[in-house]
BADREN-734819 format. One record per residue (C-alpha): x, y, z; residue number from 0; residue in one letter. Coordinates in steps of 0.5 Angstrom, whole numbers, plus 500, padded with zeros to 3 digits. Layout:
px | py | pz | resi | resn
X | Y | Z | NUM | A;
...
// end
This chain:
px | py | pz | resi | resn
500 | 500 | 500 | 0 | X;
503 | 507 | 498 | 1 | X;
504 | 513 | 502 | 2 | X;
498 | 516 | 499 | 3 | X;
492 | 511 | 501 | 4 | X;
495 | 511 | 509 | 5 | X;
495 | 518 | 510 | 6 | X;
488 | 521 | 511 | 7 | X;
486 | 526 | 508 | 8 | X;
479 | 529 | 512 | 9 | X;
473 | 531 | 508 | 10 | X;
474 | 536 | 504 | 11 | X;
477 | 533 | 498 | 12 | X;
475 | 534 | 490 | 13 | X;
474 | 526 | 491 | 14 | X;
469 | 527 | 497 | 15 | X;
465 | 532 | 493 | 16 | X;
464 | 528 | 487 | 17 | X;
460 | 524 | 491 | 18 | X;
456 | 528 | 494 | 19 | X;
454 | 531 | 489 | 20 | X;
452 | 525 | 486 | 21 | X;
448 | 524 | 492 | 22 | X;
445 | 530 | 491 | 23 | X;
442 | 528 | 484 | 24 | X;
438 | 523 | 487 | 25 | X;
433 | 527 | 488 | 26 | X;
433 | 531 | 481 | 27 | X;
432 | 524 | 478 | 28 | X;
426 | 521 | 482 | 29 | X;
423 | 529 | 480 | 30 | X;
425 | 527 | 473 | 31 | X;
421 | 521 | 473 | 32 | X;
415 | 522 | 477 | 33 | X;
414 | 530 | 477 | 34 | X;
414 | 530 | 470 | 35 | X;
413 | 527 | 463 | 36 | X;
422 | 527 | 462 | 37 | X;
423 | 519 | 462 | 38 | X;
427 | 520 | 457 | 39 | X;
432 | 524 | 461 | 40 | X;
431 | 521 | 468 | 41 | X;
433 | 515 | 464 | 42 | X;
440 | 519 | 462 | 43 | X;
440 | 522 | 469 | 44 | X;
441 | 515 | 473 | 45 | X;
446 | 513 | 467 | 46 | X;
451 | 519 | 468 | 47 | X;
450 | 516 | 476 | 48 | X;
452 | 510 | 475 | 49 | X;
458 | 512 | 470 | 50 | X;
460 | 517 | 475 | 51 | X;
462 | 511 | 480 | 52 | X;
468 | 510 | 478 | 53 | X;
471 | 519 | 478 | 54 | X;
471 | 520 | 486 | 55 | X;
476 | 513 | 487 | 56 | X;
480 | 515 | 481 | 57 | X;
481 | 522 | 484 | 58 | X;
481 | 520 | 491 | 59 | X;
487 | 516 | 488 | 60 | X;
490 | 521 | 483 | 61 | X;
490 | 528 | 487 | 62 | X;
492 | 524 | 493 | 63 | X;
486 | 525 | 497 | 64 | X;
485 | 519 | 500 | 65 | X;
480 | 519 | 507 | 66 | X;
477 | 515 | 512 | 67 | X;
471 | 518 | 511 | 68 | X;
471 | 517 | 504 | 69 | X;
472 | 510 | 504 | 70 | X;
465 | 509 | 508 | 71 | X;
461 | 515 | 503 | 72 | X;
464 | 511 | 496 | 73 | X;
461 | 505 | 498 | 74 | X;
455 | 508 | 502 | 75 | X;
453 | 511 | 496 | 76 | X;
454 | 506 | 491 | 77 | X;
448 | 502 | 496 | 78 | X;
444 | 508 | 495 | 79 | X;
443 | 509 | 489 | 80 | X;
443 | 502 | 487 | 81 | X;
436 | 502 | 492 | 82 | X;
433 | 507 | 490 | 83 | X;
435 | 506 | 482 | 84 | X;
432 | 499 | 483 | 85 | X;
426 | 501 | 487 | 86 | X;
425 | 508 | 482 | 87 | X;
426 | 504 | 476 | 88 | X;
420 | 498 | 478 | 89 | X;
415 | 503 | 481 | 90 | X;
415 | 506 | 473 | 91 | X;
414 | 500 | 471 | 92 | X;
421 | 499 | 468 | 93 | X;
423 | 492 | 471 | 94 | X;
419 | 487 | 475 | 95 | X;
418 | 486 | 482 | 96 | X;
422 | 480 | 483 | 97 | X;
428 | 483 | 479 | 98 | X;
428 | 489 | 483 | 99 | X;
427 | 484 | 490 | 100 | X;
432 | 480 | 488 | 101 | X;
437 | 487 | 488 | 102 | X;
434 | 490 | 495 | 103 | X;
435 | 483 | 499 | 104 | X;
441 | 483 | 496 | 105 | X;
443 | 490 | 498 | 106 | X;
440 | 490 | 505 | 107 | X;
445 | 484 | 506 | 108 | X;
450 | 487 | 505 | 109 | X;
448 | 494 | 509 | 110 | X;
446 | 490 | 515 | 111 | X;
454 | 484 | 514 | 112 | X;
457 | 492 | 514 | 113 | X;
454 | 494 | 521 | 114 | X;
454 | 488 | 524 | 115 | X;
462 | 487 | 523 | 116 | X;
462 | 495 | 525 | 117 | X;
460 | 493 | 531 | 118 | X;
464 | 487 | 532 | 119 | X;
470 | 491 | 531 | 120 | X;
472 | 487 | 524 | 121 | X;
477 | 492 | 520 | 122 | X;
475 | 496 | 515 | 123 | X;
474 | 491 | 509 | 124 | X;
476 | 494 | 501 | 125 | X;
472 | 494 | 496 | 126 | X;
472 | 488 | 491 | 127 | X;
474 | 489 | 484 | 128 | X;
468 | 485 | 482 | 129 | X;
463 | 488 | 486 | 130 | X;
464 | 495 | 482 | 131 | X;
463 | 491 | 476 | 132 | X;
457 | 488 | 478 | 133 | X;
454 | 495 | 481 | 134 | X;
456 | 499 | 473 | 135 | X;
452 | 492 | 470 | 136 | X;
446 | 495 | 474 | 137 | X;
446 | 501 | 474 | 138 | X;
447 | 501 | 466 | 139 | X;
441 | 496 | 466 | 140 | X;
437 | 500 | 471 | 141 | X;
436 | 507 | 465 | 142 | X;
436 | 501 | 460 | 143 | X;
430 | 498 | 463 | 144 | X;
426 | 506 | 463 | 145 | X;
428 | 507 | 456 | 146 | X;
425 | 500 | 454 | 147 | X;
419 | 500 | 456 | 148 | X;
414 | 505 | 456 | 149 | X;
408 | 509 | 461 | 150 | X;
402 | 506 | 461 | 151 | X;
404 | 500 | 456 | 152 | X;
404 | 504 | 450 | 153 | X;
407 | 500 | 445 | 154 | X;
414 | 499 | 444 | 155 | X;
418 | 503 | 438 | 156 | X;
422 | 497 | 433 | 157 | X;
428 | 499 | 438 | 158 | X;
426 | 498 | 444 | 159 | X;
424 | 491 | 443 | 160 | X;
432 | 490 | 441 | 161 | X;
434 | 494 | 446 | 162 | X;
430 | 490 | 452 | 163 | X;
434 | 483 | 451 | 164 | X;
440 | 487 | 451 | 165 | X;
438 | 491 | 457 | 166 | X;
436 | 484 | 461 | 167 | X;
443 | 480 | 459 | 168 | X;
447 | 486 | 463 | 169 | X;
441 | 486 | 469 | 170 | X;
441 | 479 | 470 | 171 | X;
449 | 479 | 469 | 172 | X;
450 | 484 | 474 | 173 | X;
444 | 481 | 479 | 174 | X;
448 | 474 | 478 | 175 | X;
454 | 476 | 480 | 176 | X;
452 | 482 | 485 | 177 | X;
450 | 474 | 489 | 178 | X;
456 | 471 | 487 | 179 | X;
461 | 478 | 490 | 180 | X;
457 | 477 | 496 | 181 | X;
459 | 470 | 498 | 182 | X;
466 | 472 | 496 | 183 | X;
466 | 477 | 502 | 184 | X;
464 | 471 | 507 | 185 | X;
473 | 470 | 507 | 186 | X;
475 | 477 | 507 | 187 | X;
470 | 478 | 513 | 188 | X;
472 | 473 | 517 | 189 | X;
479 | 475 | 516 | 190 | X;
477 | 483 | 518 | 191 | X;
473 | 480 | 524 | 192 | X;
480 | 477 | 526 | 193 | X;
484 | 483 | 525 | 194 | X;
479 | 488 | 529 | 195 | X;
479 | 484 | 534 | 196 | X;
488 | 482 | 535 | 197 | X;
488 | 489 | 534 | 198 | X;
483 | 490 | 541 | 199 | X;
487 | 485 | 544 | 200 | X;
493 | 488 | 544 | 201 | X;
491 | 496 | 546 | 202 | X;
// end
């Protein structure tokens, strides 16, 4: 590990701010899709927030700002907009029910395993590669799903239909592997547990 990933850099870092200014777009989106008749632009709303994932980790590394606060907010944005995407996306009608429950559950795992190991002690886990894979999959199937269906069941435009089965490769690809990075923590947690606790032990 480098010096600039062990030094802190606090809050105020360009990294930190990306994030919450993609944060602070959530709402701009929901109003886009329930507030007005823009599906359209909603749709390319939430796939520039998706996109966006990857510009705060790149700059906390370029600008040498990387910070505690950071490794929580990242990760803790990446769930929110994960949940609220999948939930926004199945009440417009977008994706089914059983799609977006298959999503949740795994994310109300994941949100619950990192409580419960904070409150054990456990270090802090890093993020998996994969795990970043899956969460662009989704959020490139989530706005996909909004541009290719249509309110209140109107018929589809010829480029809808082809654009539906690639949607659902990359949904059901990034929902099968969000699964599959969620087992393949169980080890790395197990591990972390372990350091928290020789940690507590010896202070």
């Amino acid at each position: 590990m480098g010096e600039s990933e062990r030094v802190d850099a606090g809050w105020l870092t360009w990294a930190n701010a990306v994030t919450l200014l993609r944060l602070a777009f959530l709402p701009v989106f929901l109003w886009l899709l329930f507030g007005t008749n823009h599906r359209a632009m909603a749709a390319w709303l939430l796939a520039v927030l998706g996109a966006t994932d990857w510009i705060d980790g790149y700059l906390a590394r370029r600008l040498h700002q990387v910070s505690n606060v950071g490794k929580v907010l990242d990760p803790s944005a990446d769930r929110l907009l994960v949940i609220t995407g999948l939930l926004a996306v199945a009440a417009a009608g977008g994706v089914p029910w059983w799609f977006a429950g298959l999503a949740l559950v795994r994310e109300l795992l994941v949100s619950v395993l990192t409580l419960a190991l904070a409150a054990l002690g456990a270090a802090r886990i890093n993020v998996l590669w994969w795990g970043k894979v899956s969460t662009f999959a989704l959020m490139t199937a989530f706005p996909l799903f909004l541009l290719t269906t249509n309110p209140h069941h109107t018929a589809l435009r010829p480029w809808q239909h082809d654009a539906r089965t690639g949607c659902w490769v990359i949904g059901l690809f990034g929902l099968s592997l969000s699964w599959l990075v969620l087992v393949g923590y169980v080890k790395p947690a197990l591990r972390a547990l372990r350091t928290g606790r020789q940690a507590r032990s010896i202070l």
